[in-house]
mmCIF file of the N, C-alpha and C atoms, coordinates in Angstrom:
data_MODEL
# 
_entry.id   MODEL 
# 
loop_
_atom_site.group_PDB 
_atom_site.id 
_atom_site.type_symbol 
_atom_site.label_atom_id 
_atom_site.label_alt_id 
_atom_site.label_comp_id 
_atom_site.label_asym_id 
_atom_site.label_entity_id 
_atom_site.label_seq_id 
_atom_site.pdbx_PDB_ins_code 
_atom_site.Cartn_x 
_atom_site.Cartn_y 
_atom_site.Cartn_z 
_atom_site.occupancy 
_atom_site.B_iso_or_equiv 
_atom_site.pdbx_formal_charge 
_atom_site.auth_seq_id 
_atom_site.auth_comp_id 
_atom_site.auth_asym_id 
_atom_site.auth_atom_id 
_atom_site.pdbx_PDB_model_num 
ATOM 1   N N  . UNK A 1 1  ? 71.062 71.842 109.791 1.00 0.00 ? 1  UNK A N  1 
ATOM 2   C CA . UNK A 1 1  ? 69.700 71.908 110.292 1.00 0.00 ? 1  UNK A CA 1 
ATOM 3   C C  . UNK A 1 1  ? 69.753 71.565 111.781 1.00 0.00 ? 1  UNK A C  1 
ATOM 4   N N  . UNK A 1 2  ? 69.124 72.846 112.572 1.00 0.00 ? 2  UNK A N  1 
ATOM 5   C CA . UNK A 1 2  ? 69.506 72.356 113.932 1.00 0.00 ? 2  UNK A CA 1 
ATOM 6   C C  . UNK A 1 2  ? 67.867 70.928 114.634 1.00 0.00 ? 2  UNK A C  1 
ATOM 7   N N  . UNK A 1 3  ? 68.110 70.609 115.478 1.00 0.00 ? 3  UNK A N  1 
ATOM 8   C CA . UNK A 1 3  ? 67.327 69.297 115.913 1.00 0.00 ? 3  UNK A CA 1 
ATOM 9   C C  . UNK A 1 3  ? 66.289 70.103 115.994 1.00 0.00 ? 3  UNK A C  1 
ATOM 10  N N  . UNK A 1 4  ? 65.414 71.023 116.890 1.00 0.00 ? 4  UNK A N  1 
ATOM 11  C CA . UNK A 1 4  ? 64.089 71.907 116.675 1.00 0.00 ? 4  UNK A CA 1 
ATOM 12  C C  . UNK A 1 4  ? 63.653 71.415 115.133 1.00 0.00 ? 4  UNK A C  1 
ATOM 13  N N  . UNK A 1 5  ? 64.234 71.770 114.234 1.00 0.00 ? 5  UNK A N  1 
ATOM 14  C CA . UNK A 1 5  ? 63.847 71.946 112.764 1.00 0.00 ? 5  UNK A CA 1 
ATOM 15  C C  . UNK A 1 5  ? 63.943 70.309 112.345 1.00 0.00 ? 5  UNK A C  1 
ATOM 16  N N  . UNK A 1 6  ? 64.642 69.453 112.401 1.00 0.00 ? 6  UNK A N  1 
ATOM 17  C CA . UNK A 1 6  ? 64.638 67.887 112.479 1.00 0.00 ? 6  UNK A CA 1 
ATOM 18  C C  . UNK A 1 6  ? 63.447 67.505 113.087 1.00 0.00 ? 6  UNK A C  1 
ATOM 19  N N  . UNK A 1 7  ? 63.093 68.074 114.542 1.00 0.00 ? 7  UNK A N  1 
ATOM 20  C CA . UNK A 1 7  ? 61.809 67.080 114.899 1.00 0.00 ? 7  UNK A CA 1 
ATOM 21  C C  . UNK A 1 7  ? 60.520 67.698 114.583 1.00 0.00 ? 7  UNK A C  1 
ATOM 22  N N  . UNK A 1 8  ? 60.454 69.190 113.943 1.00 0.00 ? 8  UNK A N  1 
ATOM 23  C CA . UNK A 1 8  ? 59.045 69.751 112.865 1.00 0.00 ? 8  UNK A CA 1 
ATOM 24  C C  . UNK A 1 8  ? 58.963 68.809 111.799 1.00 0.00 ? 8  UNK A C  1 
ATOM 25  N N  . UNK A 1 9  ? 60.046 68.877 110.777 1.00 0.00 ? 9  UNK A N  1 
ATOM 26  C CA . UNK A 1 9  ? 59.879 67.750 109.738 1.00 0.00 ? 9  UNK A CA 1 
ATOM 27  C C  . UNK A 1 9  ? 59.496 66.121 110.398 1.00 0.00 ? 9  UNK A C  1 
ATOM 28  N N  . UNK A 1 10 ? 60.000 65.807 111.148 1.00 0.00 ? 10 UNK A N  1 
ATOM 29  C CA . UNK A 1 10 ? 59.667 64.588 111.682 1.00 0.00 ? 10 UNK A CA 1 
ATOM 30  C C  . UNK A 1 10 ? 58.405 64.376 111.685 1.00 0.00 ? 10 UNK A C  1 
ATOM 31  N N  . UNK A 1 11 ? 57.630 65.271 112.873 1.00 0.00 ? 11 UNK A N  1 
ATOM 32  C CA . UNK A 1 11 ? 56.435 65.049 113.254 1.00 0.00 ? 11 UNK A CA 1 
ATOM 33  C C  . UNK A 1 11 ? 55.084 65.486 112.314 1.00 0.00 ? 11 UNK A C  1 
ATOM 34  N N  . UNK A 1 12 ? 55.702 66.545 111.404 1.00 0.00 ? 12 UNK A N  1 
ATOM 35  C CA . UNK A 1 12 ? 54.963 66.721 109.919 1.00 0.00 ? 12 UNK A CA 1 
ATOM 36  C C  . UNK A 1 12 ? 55.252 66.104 108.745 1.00 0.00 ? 12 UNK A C  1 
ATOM 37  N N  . UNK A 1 13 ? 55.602 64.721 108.764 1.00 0.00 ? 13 UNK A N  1 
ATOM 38  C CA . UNK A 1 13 ? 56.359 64.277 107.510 1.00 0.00 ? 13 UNK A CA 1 
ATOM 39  C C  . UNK A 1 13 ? 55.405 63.491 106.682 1.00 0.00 ? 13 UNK A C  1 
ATOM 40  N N  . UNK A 1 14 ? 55.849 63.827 105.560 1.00 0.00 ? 14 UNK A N  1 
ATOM 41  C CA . UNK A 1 14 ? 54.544 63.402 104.405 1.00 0.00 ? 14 UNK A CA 1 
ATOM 42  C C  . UNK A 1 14 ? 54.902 62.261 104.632 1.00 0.00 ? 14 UNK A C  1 
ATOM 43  N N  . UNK A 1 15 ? 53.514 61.287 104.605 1.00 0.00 ? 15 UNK A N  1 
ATOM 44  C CA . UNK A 1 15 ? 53.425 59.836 104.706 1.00 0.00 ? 15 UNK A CA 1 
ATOM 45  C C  . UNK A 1 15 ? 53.816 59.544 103.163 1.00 0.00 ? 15 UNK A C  1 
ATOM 46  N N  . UNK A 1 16 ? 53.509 59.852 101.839 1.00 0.00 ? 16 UNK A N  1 
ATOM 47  C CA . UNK A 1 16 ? 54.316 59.453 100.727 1.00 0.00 ? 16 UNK A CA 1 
ATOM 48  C C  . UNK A 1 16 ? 55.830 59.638 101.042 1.00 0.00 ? 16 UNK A C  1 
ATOM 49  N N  . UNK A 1 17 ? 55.833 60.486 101.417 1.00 0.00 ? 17 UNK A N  1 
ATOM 50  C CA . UNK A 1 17 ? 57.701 60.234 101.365 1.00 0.00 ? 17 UNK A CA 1 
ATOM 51  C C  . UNK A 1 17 ? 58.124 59.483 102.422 1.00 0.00 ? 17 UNK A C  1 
ATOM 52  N N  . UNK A 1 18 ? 57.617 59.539 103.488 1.00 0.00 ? 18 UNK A N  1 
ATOM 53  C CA . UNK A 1 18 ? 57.730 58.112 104.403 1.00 0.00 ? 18 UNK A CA 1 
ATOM 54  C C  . UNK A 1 18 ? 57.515 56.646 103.511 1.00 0.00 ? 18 UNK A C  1 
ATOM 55  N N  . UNK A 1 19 ? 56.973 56.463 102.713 1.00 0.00 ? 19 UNK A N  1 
ATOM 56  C CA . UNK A 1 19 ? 56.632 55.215 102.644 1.00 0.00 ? 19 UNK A CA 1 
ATOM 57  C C  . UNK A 1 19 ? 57.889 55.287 101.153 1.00 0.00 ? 19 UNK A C  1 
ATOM 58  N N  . UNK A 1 20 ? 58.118 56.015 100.840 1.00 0.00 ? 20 UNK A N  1 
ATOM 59  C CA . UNK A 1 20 ? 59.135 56.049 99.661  1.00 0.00 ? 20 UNK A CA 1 
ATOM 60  C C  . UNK A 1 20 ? 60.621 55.643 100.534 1.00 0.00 ? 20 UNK A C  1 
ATOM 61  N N  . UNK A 1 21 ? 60.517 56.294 101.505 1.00 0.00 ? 21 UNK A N  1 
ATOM 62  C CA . UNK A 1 21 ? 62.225 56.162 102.754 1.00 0.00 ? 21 UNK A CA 1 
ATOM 63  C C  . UNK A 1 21 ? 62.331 54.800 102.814 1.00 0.00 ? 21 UNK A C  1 
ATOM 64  N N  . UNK A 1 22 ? 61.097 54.416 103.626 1.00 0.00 ? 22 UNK A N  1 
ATOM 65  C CA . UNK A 1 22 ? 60.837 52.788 104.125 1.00 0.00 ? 22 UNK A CA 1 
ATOM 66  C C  . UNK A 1 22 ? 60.957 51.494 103.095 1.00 0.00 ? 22 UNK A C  1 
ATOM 67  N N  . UNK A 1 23 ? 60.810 51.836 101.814 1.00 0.00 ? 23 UNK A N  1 
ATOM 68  C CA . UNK A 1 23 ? 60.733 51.056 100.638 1.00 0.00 ? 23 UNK A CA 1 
ATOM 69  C C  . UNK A 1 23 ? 61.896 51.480 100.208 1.00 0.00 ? 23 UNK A C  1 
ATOM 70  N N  . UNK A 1 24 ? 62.957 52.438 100.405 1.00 0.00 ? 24 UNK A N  1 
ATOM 71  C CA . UNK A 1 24 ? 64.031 52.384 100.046 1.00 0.00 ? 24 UNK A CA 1 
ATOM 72  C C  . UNK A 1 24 ? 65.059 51.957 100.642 1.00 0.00 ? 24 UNK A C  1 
ATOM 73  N N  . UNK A 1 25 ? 64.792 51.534 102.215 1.00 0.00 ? 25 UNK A N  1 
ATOM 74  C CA . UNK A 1 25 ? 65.718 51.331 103.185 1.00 0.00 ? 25 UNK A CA 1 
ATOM 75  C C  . UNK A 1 25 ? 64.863 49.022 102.969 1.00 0.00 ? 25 UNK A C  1 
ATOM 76  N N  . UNK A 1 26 ? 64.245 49.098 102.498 1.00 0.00 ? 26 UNK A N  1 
ATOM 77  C CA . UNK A 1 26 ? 63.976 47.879 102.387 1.00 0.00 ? 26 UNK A CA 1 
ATOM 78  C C  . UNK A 1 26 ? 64.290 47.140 100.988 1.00 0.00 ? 26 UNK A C  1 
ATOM 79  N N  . UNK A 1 27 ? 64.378 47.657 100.026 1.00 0.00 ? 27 UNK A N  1 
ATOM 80  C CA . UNK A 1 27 ? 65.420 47.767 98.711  1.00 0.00 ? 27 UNK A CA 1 
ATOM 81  C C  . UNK A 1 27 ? 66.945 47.715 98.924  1.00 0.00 ? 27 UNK A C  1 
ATOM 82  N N  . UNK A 1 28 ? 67.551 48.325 100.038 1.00 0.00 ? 28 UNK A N  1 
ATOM 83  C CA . UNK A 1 28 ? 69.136 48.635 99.975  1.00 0.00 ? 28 UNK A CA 1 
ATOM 84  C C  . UNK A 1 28 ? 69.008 47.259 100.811 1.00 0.00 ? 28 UNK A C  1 
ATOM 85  N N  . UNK A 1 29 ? 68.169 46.463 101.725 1.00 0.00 ? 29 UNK A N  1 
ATOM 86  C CA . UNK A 1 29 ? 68.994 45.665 102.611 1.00 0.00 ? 29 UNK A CA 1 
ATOM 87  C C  . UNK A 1 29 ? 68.710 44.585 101.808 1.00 0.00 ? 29 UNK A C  1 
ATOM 88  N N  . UNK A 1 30 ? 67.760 44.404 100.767 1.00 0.00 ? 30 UNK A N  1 
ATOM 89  C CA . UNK A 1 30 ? 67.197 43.031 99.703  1.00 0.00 ? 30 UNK A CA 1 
ATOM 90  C C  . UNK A 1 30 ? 68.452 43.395 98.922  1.00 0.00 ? 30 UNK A C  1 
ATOM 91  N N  . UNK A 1 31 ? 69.098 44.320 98.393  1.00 0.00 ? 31 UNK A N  1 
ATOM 92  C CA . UNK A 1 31 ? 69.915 44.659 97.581  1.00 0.00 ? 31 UNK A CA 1 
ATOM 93  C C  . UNK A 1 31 ? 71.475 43.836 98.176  1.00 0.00 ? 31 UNK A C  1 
ATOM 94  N N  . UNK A 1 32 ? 71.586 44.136 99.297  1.00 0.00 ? 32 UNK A N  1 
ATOM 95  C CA . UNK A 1 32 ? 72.949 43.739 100.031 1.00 0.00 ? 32 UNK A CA 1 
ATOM 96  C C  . UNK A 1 32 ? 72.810 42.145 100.321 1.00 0.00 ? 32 UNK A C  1 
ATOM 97  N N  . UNK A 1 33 ? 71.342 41.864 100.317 1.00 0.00 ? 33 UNK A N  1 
ATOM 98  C CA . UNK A 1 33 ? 71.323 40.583 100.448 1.00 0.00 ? 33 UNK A CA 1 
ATOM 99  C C  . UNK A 1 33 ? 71.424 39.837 99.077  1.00 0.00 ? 33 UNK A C  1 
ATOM 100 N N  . UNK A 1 34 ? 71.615 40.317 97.914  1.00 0.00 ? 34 UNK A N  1 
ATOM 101 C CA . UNK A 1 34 ? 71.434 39.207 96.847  1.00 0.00 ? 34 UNK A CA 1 
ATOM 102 C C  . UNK A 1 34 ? 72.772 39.654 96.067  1.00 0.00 ? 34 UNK A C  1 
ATOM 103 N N  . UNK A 1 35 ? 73.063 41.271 96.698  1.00 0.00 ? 35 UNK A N  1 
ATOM 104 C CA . UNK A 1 35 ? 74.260 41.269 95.564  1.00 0.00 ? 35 UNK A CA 1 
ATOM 105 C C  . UNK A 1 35 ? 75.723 41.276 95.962  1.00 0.00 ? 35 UNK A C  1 
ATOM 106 N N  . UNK A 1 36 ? 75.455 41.039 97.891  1.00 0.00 ? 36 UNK A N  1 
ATOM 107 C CA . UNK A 1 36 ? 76.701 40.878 98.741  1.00 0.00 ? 36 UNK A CA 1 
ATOM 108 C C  . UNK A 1 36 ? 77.050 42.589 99.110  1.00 0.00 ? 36 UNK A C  1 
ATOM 109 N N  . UNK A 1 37 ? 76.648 43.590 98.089  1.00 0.00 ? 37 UNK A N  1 
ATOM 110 C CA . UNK A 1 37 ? 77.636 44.869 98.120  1.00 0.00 ? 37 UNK A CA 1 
ATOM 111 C C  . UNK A 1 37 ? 76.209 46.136 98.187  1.00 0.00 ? 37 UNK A C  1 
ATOM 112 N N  . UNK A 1 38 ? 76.647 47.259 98.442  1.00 0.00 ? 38 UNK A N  1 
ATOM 113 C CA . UNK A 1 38 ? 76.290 48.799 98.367  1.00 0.00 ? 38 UNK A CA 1 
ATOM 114 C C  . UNK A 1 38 ? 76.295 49.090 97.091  1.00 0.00 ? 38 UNK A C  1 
ATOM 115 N N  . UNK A 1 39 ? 75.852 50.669 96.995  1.00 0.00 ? 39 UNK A N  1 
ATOM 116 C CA . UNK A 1 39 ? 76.625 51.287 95.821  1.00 0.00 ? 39 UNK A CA 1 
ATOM 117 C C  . UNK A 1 39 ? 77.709 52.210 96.413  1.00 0.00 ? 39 UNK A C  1 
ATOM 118 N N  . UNK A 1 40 ? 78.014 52.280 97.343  1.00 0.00 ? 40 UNK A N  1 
ATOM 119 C CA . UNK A 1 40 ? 78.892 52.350 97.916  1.00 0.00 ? 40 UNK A CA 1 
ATOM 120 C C  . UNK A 1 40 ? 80.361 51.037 97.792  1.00 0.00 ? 40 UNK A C  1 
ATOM 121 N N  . UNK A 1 41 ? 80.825 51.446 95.916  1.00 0.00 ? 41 UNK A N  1 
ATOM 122 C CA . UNK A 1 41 ? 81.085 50.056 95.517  1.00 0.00 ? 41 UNK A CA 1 
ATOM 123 C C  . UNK A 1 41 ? 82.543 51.210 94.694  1.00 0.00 ? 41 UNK A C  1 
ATOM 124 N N  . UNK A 1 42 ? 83.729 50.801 94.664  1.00 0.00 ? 42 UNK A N  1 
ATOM 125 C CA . UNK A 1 42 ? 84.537 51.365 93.326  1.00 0.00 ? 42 UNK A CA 1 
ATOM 126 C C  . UNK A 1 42 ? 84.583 50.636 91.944  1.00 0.00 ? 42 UNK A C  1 
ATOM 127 N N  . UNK A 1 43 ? 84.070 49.604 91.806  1.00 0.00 ? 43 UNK A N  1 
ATOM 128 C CA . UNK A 1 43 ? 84.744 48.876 90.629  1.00 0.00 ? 43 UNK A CA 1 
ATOM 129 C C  . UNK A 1 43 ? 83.480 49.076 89.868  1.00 0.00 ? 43 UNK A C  1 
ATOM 130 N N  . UNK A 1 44 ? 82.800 50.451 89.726  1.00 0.00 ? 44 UNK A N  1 
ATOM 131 C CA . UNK A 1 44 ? 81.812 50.853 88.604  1.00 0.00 ? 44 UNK A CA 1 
ATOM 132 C C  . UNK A 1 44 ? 82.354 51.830 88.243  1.00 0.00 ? 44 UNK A C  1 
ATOM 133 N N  . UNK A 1 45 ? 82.436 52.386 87.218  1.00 0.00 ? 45 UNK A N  1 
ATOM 134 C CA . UNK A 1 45 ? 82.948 53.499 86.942  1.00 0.00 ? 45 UNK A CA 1 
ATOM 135 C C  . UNK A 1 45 ? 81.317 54.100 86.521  1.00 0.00 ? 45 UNK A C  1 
ATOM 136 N N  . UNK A 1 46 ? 81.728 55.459 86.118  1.00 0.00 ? 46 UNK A N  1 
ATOM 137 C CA . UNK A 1 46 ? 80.572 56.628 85.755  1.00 0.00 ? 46 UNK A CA 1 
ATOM 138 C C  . UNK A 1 46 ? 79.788 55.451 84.724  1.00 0.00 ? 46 UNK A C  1 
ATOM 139 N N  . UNK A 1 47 ? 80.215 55.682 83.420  1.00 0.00 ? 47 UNK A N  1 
ATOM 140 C CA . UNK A 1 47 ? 80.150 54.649 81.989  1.00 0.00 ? 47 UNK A CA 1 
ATOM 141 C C  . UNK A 1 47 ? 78.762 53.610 83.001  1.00 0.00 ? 47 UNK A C  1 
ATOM 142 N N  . UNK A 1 48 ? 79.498 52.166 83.992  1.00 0.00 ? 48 UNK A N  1 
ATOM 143 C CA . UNK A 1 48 ? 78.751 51.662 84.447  1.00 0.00 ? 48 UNK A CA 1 
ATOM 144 C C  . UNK A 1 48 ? 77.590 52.318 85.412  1.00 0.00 ? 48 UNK A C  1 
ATOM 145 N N  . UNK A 1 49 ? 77.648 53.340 85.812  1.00 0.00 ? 49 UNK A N  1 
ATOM 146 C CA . UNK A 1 49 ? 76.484 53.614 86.689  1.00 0.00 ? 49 UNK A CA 1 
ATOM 147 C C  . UNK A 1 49 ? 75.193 54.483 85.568  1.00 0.00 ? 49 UNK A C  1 
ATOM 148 N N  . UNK A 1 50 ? 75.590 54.950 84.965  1.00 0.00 ? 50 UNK A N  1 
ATOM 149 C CA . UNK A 1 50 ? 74.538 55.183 84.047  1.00 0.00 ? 50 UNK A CA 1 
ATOM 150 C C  . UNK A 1 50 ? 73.888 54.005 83.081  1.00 0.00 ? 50 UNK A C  1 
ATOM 151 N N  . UNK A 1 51 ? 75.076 53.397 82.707  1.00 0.00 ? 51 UNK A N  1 
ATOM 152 C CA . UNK A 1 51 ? 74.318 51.759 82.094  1.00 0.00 ? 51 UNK A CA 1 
ATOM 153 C C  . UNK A 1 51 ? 72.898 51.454 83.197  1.00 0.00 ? 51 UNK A C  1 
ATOM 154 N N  . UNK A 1 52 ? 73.494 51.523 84.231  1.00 0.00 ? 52 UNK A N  1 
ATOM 155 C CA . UNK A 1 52 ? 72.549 50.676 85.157  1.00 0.00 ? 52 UNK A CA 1 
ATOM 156 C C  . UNK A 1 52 ? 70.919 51.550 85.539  1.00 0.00 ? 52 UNK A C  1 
ATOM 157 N N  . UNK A 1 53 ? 71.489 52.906 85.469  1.00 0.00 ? 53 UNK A N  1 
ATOM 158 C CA . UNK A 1 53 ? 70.209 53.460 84.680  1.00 0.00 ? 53 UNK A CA 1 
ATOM 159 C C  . UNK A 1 53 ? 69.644 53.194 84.021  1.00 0.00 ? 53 UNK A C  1 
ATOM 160 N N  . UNK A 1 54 ? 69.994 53.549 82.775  1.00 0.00 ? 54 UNK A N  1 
ATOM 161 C CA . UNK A 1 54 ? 69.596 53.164 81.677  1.00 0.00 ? 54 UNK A CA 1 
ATOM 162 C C  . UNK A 1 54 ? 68.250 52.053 81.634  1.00 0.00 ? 54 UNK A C  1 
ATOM 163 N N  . UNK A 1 55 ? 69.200 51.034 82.269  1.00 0.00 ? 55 UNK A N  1 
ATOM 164 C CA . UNK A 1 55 ? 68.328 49.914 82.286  1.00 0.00 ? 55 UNK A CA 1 
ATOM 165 C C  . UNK A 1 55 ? 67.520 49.655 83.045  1.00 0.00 ? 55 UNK A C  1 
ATOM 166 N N  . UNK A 1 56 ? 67.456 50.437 84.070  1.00 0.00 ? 56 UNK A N  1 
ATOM 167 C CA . UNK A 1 56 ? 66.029 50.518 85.296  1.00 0.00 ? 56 UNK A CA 1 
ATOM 168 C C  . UNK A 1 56 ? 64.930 51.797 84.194  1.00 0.00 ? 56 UNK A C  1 
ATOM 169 N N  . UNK A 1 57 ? 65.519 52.294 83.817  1.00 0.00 ? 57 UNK A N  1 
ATOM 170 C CA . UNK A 1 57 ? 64.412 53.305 83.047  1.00 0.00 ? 57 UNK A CA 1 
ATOM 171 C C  . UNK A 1 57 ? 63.978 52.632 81.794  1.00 0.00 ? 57 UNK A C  1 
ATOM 172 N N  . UNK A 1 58 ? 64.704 52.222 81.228  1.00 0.00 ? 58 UNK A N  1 
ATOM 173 C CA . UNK A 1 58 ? 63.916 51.042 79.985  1.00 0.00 ? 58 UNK A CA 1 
ATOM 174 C C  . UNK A 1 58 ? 62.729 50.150 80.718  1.00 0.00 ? 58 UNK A C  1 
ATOM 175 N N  . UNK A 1 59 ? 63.096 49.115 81.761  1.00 0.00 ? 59 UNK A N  1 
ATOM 176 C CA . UNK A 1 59 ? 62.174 48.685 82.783  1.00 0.00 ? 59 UNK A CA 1 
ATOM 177 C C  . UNK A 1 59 ? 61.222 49.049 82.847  1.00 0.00 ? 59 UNK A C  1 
ATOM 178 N N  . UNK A 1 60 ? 61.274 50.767 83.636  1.00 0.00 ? 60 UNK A N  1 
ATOM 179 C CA . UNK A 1 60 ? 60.437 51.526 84.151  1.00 0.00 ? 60 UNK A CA 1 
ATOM 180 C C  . UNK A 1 60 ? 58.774 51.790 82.398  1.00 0.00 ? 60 UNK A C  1 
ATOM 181 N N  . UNK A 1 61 ? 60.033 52.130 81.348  1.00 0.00 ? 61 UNK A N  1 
ATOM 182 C CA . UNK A 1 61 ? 59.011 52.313 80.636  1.00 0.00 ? 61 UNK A CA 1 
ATOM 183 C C  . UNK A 1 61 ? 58.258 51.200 79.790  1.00 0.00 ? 61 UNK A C  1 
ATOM 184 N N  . UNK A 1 62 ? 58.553 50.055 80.364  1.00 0.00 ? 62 UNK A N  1 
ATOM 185 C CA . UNK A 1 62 ? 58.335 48.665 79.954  1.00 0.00 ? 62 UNK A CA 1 
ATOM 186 C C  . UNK A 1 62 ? 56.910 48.549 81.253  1.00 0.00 ? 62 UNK A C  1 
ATOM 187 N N  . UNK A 1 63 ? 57.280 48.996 82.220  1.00 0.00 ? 63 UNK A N  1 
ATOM 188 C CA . UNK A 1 63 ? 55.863 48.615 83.655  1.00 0.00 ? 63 UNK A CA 1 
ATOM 189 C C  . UNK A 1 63 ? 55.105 49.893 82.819  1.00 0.00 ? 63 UNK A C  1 
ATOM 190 N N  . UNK A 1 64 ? 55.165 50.508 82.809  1.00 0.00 ? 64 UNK A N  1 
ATOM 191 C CA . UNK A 1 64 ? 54.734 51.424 82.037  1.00 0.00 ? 64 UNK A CA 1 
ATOM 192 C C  . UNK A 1 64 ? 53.119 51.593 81.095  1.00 0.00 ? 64 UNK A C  1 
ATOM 193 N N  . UNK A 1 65 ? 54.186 50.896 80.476  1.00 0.00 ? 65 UNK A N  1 
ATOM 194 C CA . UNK A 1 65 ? 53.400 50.327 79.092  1.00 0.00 ? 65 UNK A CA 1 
ATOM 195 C C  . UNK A 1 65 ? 52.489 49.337 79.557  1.00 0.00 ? 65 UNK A C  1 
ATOM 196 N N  . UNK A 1 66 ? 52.638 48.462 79.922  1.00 0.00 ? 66 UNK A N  1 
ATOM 197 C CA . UNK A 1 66 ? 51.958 47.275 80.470  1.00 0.00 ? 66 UNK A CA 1 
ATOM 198 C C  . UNK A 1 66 ? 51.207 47.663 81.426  1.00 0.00 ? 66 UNK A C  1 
ATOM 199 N N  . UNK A 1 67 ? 50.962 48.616 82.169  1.00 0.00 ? 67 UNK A N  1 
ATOM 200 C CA . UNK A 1 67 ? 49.752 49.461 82.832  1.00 0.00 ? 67 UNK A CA 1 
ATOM 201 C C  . UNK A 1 67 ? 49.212 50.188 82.517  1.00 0.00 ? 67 UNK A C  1 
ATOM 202 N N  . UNK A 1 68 ? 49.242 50.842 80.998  1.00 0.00 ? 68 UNK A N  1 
ATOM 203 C CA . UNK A 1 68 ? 48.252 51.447 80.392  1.00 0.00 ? 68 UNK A CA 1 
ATOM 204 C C  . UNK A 1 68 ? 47.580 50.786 79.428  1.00 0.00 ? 68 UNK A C  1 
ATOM 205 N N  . UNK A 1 69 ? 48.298 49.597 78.709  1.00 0.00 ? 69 UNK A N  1 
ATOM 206 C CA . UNK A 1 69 ? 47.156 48.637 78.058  1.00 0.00 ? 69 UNK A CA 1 
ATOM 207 C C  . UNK A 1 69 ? 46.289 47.659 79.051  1.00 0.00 ? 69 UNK A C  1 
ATOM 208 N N  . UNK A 1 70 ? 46.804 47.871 80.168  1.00 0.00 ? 70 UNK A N  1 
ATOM 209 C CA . UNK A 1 70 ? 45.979 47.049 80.901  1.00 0.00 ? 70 UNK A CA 1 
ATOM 210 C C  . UNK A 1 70 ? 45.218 47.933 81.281  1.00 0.00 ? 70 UNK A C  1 
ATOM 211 N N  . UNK A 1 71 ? 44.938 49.352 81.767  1.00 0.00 ? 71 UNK A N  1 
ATOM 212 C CA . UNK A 1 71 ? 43.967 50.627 81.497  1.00 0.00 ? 71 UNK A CA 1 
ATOM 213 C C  . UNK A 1 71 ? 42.905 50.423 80.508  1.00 0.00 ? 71 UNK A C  1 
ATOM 214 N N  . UNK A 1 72 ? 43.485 49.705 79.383  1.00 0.00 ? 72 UNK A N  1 
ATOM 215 C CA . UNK A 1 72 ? 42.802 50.042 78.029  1.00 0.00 ? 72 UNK A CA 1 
ATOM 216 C C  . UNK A 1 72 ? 42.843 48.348 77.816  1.00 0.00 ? 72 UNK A C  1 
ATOM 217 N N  . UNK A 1 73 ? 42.256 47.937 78.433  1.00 0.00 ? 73 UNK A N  1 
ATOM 218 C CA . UNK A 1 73 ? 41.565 46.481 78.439  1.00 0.00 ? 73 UNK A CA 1 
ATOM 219 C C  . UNK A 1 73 ? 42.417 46.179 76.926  1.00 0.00 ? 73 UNK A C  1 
ATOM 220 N N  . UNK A 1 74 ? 44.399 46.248 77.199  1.00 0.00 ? 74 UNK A N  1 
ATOM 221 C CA . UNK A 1 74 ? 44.273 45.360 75.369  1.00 0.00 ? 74 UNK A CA 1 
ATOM 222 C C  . UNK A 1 74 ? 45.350 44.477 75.736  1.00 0.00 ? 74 UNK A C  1 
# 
């Protein structure tokens, strides 16, 4: 992508996905701060990086849940 086409997206850039970048670049440095490392890591194999899925999407459907009974006053 030459820079012309870099600074259109720039200057048209969806503020949701801006604020998704910014919350992700503020996640990786809380991340490096509590867990010392990246995922930019070898001692996970495949096996472990989907575990770790796994378990952010169980999470995910755990906040989930707990914001639609709270929708539904139960």
């Amino acid at each position: 992508m030459d820079e012309g086409m870099r600074e259109k997206i720039k200057a048209g850039m969806d503020k949701n996905v801006e604020s998704v970048c910014q919350e992700m670049l503020t996640r990786s440095i809380l991340g490096l701060q509590k867990y010392g490392t990246t995922t930019m890591r070898d001692d996970v194999d495949l096996i472990g990086w989907l575990r770790h899925l796994q378990h952010e999407l169980m999470d995910a459907t755990v906040y989930i849940e707990a914001a639609i009974r709270k929708m539904n006053n139960q």
